[in-house]
C-alpha positions, 0 to 999 in steps of 0.5 A, a space after each residue: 500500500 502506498 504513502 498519500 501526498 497532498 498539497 495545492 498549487 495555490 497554497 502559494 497565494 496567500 503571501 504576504 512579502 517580508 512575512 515569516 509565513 510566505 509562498 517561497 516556503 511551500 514552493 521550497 518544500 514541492 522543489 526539495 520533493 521534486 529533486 528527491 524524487 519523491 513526489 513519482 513514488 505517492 499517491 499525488 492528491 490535490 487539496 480540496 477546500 474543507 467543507 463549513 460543517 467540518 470547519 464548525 465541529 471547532 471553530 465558533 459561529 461568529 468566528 465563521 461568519 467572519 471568514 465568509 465575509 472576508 471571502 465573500 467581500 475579497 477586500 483588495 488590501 491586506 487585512 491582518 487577523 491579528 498583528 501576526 497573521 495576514 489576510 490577503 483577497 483569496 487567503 480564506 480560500 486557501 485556508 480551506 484548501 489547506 485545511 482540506 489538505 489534512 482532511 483529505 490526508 486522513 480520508 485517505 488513510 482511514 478508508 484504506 486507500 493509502 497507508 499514511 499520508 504527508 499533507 504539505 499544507 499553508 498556511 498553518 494551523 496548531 495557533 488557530 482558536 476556536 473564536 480568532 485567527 492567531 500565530 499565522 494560522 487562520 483555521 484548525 488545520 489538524 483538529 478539523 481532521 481529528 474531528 472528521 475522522 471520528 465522525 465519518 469513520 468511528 475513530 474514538 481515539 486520536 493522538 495528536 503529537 506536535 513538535 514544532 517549536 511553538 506550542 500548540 495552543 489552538 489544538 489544544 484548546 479544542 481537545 483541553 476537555 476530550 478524553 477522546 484525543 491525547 495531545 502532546 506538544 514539545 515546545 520552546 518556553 518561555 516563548 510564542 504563544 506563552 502557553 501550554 505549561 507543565 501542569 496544563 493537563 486538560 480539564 473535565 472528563 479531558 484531565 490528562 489526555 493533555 500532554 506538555 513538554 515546555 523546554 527551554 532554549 537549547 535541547 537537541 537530538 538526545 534529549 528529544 529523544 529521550 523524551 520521546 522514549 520515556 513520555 511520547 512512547 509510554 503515554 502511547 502505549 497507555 492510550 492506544 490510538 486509532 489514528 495518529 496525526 503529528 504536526 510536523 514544524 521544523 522550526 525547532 532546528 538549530 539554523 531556524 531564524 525564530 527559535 532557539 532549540 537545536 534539533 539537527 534534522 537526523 534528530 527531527 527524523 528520528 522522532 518522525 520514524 518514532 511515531 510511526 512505529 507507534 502507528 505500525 504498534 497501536 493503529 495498523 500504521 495509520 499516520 498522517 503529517 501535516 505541515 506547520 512552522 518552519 522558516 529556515 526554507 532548507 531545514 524545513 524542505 529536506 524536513 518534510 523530504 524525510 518525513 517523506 522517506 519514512 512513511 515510504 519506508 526508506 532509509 534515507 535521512 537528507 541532512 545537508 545541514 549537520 549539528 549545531 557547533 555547541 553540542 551540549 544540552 541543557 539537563 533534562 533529567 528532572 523535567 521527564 522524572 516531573 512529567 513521569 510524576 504528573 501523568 503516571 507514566 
C-alpha cells in the first residue's frame, strides 16, 4: 500500500512579502520533493477546500461568519487577523484548501486507500482558536481532521503529537476537555504563544489526555529523544490510538531564524520514524503529517523530504545541514522524572 501526498498549487497565494509565513516556503518544500524524487513514488492528491460543517465541529459561529465575509467581500488590501497573521483577497480560500489538505490526508488513510499520508499544507494551523485567527494560522488545520475522522469513520481515539517549536495552543484548546484525543506538544518556553505549561493537563472528563513538554532554549537530538522514549512512547502505549496525526514544524532546528532549540534534522527524523512505529504498534500504521512552522526554507524542505522517506519506508535521512557547533544540552533529567510524576507514566 502506498504513502498519500497532498498539497495545492495555490497554497502559494496567500503571501504576504517580508512575512515569516510566505509562498517561497511551500514552493521550497514541492522543489526539495521534486529533486528527491519523491513526489513519482505517492499517491499525488490535490487539496480540496474543507467543507463549513467540518470547519464548525471547532471553530465558533461568529468566528465563521467572519471568514465568509472576508471571502465573500475579497477586500483588495491586506487585512491582518491579528498583528501576526495576514489576510490577503483569496487567503480564506486557501485556508480551506489547506485545511482540506489534512482532511483529505486522513480520508485517505482511514478508508484504506493509502497507508499514511504527508499533507504539505499553508498556511498553518496548531495557533488557530476556536473564536480568532492567531500565530499565522487562520483555521484548525489538524483538529478539523481529528474531528472528521471520528465522525465519518468511528475513530474514538486520536493522538495528536506536535513538535514544532511553538506550542500548540489552538489544538489544544479544542481537545483541553476530550478524553477522546491525547495531545502532546514539545515546545520552546518561555516563548510564542506563552502557553501550554507543565501542569496544563486538560480539564473535565479531558484531565490528562493533555500532554506538555515546555523546554527551554537549547535541547537537541538526545534529549528529544529521550523524551520521546520515556513520555511520547509510554503515554502511547497507555492510550492506544486509532489514528495518529503529528504536526510536523521544523522550526525547532538549530539554523531556524525564530527559535532557539537545536534539533539537527537526523534528530527531527528520528522522532518522525518514532511515531510511526507507534502507528505500525497501536493503529495498523495509520499516520498522517501535516505541515506547520518552519522558516529556515532548507531545514524545513529536506524536513518534510524525510518525513517523506519514512512513511515510504526508506532509509534515507537528507541532512545537508549537520549539528549545531555547541553540542551540549541543557539537563533534562528532572523535567521527564516531573512529567513521569504528573501523568503516571
Amino acid at each position: 500500500m502506498t504513502t498519500a501526498y497532498i498539497s495545492h498549487p495555490r497554497y502559494v497565494e496567500h503571501h504576504l512579502q517580508g512575512h515569516p509565513e510566505h509562498a517561497g516556503r511551500i514552493r521550497a518544500v514541492w522543489e526539495q520533493l521534486r529533486l528527491a524524487g519523491l513526489i513519482d513514488r505517492m499517491k499525488v492528491h490535490e487539496a480540496r477546500a474543507v467543507e463549513d460543517k467540518w470547519i464548525q465541529k471547532v471553530h465558533s459561529p461568529k468566528y465563521v461568519d467572519l471568514l465568509h465575509w472576508l471571502d465573500e467581500s475579497r477586500p483588495s488590501h491586506m487585512n491582518h487577523l491579528d498583528p501576526d497573521t495576514y489576510a490577503g483577497p483569496t487567503s480564506i480560500e486557501i485556508a480551506r484548501l489547506s485545511a482540506g489538505g489534512v482532511v483529505l490526508a486522513a480520508d485517505e488513510v482511514l478508508s484504506g486507500k493509502a497507508r499514511n499520508a504527508l499533507a504539505a499544507v499553508r498556511p498553518p494551523g496548531h495557533h488557530a482558536m476556536p473564536d480568532h485567527a492567531m500565530g499565522f494560522c487562520i483555521l484548525g488545520n489538524v483538529p478539523i481532521a481529528v474531528r472528521y475522522a471520528q465522525e465519518t469513520y468511528g475513530i474514538k481515539r486520536v493522538m495528536i503529537v506536535d513538535y514544532d517549536v511553538h506550542h500548540g495552543n489552538g489544538t489544544e484548546a479544542m481537545f483541553y476537555d476530550d478524553p477522546s484525543v491525547l495531545f502532546i506538544s514539545t515546545h520552546q518556553a518561555p516563548f510564542y504563544p506563552g502557553t501550554g505549561g507543565l501542569t496544563d493537563i486538560g480539564s473535565g472528563q479531558g484531565e490528562g489526555y493533555t500532554i506538555n513538554i515546555p523546554l527551554p532554549a537549547g535541547h537537541s537530538d538526545g534529549n528529544f529523544a529521550a523524551i520521546y522514549d520515556q513520555i511520547v512512547w509510554p503515554a502511547a502505549e497507555r492510550f492506544k490510538p486509532e489514528f495518529i496525526i503529528v504536526s510536523a514544524g521544523f522550526d525547532a532546528h538549530w539554523l531556524d531564524p525564530i527559535a532557539g532549540m537545536r534539533l539537527s534534522l537526523t534528530g527531527y527524523a528520528h522522532l518522525s520514524r518514532e511515531l510511526i512505529r507507534m502507528a505500525e504498534k497501536f493503529c495498523g500504521g495509520k499516520i498522517i503529517f501535516a505541515m506547520e512552522g518552519g522558516y529556515n526554507l532548507d531545514a524545513l524542505s529536506h524536513g518534510m523530504v524525510n518525513i517523506a522517506h519514512a512513511l515510504l519506508g526508506d532509509e534515507n535521512i537528507s541532512d545537508p545541514m549537520g549539528m549545531p557547533r555547541e553540542t551540549r544540552e541543557p539537563d533534562v533529567t528532572n523535567l521527564i522524572k516531573q512529567l513521569r510524576a504528573i501523568h503516571g507514566l
